[in-house]
N, CA and C atoms as an extended XYZ file, in Angstrom:
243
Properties=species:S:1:pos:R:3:atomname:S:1:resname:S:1:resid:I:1 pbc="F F F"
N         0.842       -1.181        0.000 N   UNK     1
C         0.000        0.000        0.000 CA  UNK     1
C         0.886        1.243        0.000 C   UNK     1
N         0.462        2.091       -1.016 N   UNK     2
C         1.136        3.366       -1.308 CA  UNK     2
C         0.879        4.327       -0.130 C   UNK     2
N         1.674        4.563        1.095 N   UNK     3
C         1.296        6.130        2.215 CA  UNK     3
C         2.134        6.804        2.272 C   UNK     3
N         1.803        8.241        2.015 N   UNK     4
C         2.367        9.447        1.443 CA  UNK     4
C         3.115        9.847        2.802 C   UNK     4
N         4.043       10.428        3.121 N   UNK     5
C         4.359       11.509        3.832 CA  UNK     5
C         3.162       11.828        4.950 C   UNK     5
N         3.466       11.995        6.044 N   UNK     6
C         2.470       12.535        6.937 CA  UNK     6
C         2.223       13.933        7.005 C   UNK     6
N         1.407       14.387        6.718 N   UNK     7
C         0.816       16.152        7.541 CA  UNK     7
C         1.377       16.438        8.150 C   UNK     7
N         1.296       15.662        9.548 N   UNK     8
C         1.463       15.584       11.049 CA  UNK     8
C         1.558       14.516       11.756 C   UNK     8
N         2.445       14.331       12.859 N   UNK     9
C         2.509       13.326       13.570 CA  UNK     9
C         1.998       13.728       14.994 C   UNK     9
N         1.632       12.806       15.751 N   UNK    10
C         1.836       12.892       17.213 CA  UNK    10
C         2.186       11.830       17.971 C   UNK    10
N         2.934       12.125       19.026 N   UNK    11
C         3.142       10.653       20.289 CA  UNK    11
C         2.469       11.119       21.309 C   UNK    11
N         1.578        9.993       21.175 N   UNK    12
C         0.673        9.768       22.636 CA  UNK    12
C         0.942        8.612       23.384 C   UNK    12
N         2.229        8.364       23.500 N   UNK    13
C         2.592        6.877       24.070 CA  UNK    13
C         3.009        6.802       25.496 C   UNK    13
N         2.387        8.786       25.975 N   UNK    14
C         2.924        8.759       27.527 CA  UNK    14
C         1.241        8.905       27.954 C   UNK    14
N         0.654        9.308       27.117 N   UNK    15
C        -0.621        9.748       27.268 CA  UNK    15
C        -1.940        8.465       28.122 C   UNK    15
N        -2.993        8.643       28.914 N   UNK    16
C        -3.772        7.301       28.830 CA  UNK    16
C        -5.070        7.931       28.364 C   UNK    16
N        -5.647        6.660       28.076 N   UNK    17
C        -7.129        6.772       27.839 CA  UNK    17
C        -8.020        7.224       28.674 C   UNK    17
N        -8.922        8.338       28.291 N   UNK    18
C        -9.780        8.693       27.162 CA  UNK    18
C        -8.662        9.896       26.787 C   UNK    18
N        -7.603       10.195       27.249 N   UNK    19
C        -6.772       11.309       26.342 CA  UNK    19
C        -6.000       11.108       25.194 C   UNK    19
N        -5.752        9.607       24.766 N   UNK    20
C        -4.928        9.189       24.162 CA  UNK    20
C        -5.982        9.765       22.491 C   UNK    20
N        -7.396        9.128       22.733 N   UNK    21
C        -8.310        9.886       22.120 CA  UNK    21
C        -8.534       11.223       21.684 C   UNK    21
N        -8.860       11.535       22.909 N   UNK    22
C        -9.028       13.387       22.986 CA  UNK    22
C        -7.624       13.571       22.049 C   UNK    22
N        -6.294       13.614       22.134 N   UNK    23
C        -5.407       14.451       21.434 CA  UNK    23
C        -5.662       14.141       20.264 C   UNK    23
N        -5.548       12.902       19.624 N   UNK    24
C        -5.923       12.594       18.400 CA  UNK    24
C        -6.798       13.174       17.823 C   UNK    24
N        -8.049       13.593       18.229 N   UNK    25
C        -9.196       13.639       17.876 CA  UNK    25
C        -8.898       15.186       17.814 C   UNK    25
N        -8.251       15.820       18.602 N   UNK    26
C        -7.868       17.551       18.782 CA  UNK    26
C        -7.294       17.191       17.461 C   UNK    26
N        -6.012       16.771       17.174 N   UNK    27
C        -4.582       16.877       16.427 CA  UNK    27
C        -5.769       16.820       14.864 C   UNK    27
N        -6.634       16.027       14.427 N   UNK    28
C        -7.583       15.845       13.223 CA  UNK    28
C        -8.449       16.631       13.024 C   UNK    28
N        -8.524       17.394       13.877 N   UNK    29
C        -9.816       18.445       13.642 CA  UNK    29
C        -9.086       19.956       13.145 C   UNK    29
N        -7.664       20.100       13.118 N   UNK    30
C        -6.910       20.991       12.729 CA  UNK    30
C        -6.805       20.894       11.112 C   UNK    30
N        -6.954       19.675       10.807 N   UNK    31
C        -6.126       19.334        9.353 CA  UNK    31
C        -7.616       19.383        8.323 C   UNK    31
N        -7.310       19.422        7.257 N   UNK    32
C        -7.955       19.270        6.297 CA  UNK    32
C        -8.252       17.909        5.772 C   UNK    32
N        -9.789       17.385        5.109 N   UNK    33
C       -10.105       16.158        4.754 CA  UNK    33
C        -8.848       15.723        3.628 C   UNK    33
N        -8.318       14.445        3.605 N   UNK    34
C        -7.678       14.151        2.700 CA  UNK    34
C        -6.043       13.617        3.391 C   UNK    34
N        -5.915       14.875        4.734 N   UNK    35
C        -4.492       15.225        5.443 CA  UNK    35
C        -4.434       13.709        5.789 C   UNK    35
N        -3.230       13.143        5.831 N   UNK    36
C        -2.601       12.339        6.452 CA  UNK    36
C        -1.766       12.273        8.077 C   UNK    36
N        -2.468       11.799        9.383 N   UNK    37
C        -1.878       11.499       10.058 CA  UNK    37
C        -1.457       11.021       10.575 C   UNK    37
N         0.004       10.894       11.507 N   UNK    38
C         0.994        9.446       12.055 CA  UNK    38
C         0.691       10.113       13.401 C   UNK    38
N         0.475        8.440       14.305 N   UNK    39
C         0.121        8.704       15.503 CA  UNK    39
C         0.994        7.876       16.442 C   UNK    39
N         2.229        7.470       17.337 N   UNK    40
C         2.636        6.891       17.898 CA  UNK    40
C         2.341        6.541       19.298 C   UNK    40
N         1.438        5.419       19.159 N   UNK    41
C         0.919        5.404       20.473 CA  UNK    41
C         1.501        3.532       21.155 C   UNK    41
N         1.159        3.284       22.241 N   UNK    42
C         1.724        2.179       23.012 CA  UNK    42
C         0.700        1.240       23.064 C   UNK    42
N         0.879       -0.016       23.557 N   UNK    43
C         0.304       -1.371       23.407 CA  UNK    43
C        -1.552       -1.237       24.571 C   UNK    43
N        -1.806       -2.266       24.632 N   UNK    44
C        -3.192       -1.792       25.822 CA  UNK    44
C        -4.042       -0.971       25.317 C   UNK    44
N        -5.114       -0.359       26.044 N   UNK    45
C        -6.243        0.435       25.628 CA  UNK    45
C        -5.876        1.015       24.588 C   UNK    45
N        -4.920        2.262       24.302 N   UNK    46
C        -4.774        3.719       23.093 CA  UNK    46
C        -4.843        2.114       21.934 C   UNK    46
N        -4.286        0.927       21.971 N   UNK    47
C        -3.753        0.331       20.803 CA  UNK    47
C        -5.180       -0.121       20.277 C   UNK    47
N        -6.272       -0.406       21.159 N   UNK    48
C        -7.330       -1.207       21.027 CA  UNK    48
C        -8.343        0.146       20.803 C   UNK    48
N        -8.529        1.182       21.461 N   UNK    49
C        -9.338        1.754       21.245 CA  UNK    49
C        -9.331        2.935       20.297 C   UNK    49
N        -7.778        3.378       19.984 N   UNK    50
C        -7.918        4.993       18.771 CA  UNK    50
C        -8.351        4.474       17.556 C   UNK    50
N        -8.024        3.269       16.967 N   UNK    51
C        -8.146        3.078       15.837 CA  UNK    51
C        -9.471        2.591       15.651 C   UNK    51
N       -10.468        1.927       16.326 N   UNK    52
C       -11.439        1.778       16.917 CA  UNK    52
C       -12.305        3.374       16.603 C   UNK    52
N       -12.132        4.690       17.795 N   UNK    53
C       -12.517        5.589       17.847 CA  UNK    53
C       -12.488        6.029       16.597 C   UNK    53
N       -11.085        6.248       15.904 N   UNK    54
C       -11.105        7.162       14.588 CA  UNK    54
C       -11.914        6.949       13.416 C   UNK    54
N       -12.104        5.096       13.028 N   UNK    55
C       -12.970        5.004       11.944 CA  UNK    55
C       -14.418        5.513       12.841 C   UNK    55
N       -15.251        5.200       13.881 N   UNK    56
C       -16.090        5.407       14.225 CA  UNK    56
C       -16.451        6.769       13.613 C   UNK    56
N       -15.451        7.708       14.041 N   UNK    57
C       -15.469        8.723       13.804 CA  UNK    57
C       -15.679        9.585       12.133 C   UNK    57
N       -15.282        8.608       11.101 N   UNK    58
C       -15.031        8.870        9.981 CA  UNK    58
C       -14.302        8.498        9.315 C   UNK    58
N       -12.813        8.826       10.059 N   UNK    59
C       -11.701        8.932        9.360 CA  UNK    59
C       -11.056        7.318        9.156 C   UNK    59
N       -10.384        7.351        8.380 N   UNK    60
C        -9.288        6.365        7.730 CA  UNK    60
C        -8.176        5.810        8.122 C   UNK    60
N        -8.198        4.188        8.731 N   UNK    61
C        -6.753        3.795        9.805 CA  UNK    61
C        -6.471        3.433        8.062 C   UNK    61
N        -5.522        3.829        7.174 N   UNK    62
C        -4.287        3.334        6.336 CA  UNK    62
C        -3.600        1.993        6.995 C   UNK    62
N        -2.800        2.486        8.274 N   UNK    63
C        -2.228        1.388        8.488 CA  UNK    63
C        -1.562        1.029       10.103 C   UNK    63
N        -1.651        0.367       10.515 N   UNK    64
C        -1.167       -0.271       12.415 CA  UNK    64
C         0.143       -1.269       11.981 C   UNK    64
N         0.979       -0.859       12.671 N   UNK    65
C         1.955       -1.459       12.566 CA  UNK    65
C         2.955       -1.312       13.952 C   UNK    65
N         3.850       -2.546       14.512 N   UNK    66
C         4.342       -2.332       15.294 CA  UNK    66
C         5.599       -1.522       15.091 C   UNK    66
N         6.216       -0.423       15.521 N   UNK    67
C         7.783       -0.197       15.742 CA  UNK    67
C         8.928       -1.224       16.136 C   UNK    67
N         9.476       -1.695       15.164 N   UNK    68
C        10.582       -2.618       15.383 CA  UNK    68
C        11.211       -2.053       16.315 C   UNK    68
N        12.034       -1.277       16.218 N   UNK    69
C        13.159       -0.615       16.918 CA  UNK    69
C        12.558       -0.286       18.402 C   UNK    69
N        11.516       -0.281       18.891 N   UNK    70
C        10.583       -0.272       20.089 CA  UNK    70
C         9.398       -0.924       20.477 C   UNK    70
N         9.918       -2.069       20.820 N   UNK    71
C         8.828       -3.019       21.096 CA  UNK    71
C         7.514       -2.395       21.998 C   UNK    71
N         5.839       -2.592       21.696 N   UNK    72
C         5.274       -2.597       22.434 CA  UNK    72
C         4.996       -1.236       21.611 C   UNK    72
N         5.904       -0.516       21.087 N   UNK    73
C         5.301        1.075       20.656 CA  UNK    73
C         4.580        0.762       19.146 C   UNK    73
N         3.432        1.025       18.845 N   UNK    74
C         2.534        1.053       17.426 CA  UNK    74
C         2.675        2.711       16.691 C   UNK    74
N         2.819        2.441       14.753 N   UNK    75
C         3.057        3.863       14.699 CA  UNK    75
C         1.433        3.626       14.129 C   UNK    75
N         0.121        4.495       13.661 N   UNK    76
C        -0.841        4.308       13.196 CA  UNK    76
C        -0.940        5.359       12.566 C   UNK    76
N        -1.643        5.202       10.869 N   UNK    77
C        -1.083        6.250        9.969 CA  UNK    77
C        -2.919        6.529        9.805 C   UNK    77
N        -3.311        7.336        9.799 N   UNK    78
C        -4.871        7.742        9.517 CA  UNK    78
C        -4.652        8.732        8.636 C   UNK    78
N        -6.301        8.643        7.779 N   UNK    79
C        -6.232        9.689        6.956 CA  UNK    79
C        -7.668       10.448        7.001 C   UNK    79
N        -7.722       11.678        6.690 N   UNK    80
C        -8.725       12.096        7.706 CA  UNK    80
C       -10.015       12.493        6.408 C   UNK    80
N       -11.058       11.777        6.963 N   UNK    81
C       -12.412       11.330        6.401 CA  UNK    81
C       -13.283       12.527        5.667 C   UNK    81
């Protein structure tokens, strides 16, 4: 799968739930439909529930993938609906 360059990124991997949400959901409401965003978040709830929240929401998980180089850390690329 072809994914462009990100917009924007954020790490929410210090962050917990329901904020891990809330920022995301702040960080997408800035960008324009179409924008691409990378989200680095950690294993447990943020892993089970943003990507979860975001399609709910509209928008587009592209892609979940773990960080080699940091076990346990997920980067998640959305694109916004």
């Amino acid at each position: 799968m072809d994914i462009k360059t990100p917009d924007q990124k954020i790490d929410i991997t210090n962050d917990v739930c329901p904020m891990t949400f809330v920022r995301t959901r702040l960080k997408l409401e800035t960008m324009t439909k179409g924008q691409v965003l990378e989200v680095t978040l950690g294993a447990g709830e943020p892993l089970k529930n943003v990507p979860r929240s975001v399609t709910e929401m509209g928008d587009d998980v592209i892609e979940l993938v773990e960080i080699a180089e940091i076990p346990g850390t997920f980067r998640l690329t959305i694109r916004k609906g």
